[in-house]
C-alpha positions as CSV (number, residue, x, y, z in Angstrom):
1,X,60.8,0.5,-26.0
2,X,60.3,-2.8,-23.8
3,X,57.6,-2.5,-21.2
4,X,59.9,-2.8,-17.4
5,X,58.9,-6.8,-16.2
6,X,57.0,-8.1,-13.4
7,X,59.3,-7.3,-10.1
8,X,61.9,-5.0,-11.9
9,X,62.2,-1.8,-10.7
10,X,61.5,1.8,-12.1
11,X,61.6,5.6,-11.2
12,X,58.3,7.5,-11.7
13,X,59.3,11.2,-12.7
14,X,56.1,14.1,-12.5
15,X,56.8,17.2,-14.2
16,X,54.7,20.5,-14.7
17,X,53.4,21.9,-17.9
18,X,56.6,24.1,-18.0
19,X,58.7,21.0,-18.8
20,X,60.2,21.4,-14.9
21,X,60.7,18.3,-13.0
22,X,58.4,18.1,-10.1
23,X,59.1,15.1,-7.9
24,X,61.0,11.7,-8.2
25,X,60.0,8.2,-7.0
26,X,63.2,6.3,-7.0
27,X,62.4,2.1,-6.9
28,X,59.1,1.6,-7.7
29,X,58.5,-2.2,-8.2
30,X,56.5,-3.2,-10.9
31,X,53.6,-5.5,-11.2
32,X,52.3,-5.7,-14.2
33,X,52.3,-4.3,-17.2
34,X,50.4,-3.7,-20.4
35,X,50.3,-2.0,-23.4
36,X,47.5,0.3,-21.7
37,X,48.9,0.4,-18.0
38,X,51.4,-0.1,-15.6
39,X,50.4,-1.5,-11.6
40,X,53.4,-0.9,-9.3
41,X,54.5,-0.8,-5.6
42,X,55.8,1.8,-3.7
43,X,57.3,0.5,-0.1
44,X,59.7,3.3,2.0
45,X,60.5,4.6,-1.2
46,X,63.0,7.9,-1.4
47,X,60.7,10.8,-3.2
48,X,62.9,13.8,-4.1
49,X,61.0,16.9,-4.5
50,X,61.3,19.8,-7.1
51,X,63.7,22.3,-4.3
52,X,65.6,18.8,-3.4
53,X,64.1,18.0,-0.3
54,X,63.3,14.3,0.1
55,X,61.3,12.0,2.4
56,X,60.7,8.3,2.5
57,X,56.9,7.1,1.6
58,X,55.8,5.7,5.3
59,X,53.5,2.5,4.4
60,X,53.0,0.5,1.1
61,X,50.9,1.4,-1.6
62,X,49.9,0.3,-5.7
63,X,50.2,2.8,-8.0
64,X,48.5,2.9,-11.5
65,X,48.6,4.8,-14.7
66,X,47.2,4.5,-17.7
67,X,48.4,5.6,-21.0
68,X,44.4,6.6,-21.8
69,X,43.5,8.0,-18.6
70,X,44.5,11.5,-17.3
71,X,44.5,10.6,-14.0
72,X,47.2,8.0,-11.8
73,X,45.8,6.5,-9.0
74,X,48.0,5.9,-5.5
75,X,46.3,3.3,-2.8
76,X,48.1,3.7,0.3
77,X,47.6,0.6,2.9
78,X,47.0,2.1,5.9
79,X,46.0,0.1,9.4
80,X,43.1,1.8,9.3
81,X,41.8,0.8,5.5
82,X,43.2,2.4,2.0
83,X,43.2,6.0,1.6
84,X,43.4,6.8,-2.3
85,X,45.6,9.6,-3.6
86,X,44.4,10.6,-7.4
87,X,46.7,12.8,-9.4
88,X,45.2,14.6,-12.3
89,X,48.3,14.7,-15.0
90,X,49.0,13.7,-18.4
91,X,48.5,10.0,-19.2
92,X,52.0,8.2,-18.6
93,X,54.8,7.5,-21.1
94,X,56.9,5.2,-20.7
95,X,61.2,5.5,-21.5
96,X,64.4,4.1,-20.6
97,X,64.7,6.5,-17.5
98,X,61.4,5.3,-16.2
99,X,57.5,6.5,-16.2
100,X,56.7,9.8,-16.7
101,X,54.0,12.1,-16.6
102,X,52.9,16.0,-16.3
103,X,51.0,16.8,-12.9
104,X,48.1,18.7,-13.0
105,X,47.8,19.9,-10.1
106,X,44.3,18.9,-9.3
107,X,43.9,15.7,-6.9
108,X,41.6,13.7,-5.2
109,X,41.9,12.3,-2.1
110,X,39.4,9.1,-0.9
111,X,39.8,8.4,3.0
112,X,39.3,4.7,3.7
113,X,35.5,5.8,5.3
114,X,34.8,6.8,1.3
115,X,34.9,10.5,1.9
116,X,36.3,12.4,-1.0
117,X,37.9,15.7,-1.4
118,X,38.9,17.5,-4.3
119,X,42.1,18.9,-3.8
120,X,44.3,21.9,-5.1
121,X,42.0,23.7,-6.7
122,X,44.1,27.1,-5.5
123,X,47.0,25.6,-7.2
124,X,45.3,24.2,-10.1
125,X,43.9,28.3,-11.2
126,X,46.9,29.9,-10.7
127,X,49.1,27.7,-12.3
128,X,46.2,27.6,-15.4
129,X,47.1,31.3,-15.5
130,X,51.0,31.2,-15.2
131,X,51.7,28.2,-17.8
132,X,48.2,29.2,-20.1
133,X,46.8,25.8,-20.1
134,X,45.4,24.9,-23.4
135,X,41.2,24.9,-23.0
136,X,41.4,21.3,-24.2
137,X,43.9,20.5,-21.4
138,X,41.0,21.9,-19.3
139,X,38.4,20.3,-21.0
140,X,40.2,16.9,-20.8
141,X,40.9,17.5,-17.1
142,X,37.5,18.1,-16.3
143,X,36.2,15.1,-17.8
144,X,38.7,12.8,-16.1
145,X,37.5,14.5,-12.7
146,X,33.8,12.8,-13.7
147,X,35.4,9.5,-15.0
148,X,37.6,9.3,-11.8
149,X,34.9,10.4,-9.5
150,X,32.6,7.3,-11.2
151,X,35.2,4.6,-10.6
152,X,35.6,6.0,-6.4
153,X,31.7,5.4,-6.7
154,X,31.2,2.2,-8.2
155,X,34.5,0.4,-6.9
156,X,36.3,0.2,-10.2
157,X,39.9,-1.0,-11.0
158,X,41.9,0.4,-8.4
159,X,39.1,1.3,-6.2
160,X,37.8,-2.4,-5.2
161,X,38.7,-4.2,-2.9
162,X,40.1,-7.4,-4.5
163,X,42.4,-5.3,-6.6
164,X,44.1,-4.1,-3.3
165,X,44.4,-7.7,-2.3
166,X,45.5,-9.2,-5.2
167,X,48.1,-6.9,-6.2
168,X,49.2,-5.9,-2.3
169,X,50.0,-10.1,-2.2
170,X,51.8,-10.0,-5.5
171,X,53.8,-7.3,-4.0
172,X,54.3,-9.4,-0.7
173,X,55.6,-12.3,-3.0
174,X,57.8,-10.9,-5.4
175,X,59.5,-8.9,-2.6
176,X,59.6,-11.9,-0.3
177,X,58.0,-10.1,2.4
């Protein structure tokens, strides 16, 4: 399958270990792409949740998954600064209906002041117990906690600064804004 091109737009689907669908992010524009990753925008994009309900994202922000990495990474640019939303989920795969990955419940949340909470954990245990995740699943997910937590510390990737910028004015170009 073709990798989506630079200002085309995709839907980002999250599922559960079940195999249910989670939530939908209809439009996403996309950046860049790789063989290893995909940088996109999300601007007052529709999200449909699981039960139906949906909502419109309220500010910009640069999404990025990795096909190695079991974690996504959502920068949201605020007024005050970028707050970071990290998902914990499968590393994405891309198809002709969009970007998809399975949400693991666990998340990380960095507020533009650099304070980080772990998120979830509740929600994380039970459904561990309900869906029997796999001790590797565990195992992998733990890891990518400590590799996550590293790049919040030391400013990599999404995490810096210039990557914000540069990607944030890519967006502002390709959407004419």
């Amino acid at each position: 399958m073709s990798h989506p091109k630079e200002g085309e737009y995709i839907t980002i689907q999250s599922y559960k270990h079940d195999g249910s669908l989670h939530r939908t992010w209809r439009d996403t524009m996309v950046l860049k792409t790789s063989n290893q990753s995909l940088i996109g925008c999300n601007d007052h994009t529709l999200v449909t949740e699981s039960d139906g309900r949906r909502w419109v994202t309220r500010e910009p922000a640069l999404v990025y998954f990795h096909k190695k990495y079991w974690f996504n990474v959502i920068a949201m640019i605020r007024d005050n600064g970028v707050s970071y939303y990290c998902n914990l989920g499968s590393p994405a795969l891309i198809d002709e209906e969009g970007l998809k990955y399975i949400d693991y419940d666990l998340d990380i949340k960095v507020f533009p002041d650099g304070e980080k909470r772990l998120l979830d954990v509740d929600e994380y245990e039970d459904h561990s117990k309900k869906w029997d995740y796999p001790d590797d699943i565990d195992h992998i997910l733990k890891e990518n906690v400590k590799i996550l937590v590293d790049w919040i510390n030391h400013e990599k990737g999404p995490f810096s600064q210039a990557y914000v910028d540069i990607w944030y004015k890519r967006y502002r170009q390709l959407s004419h804004k």
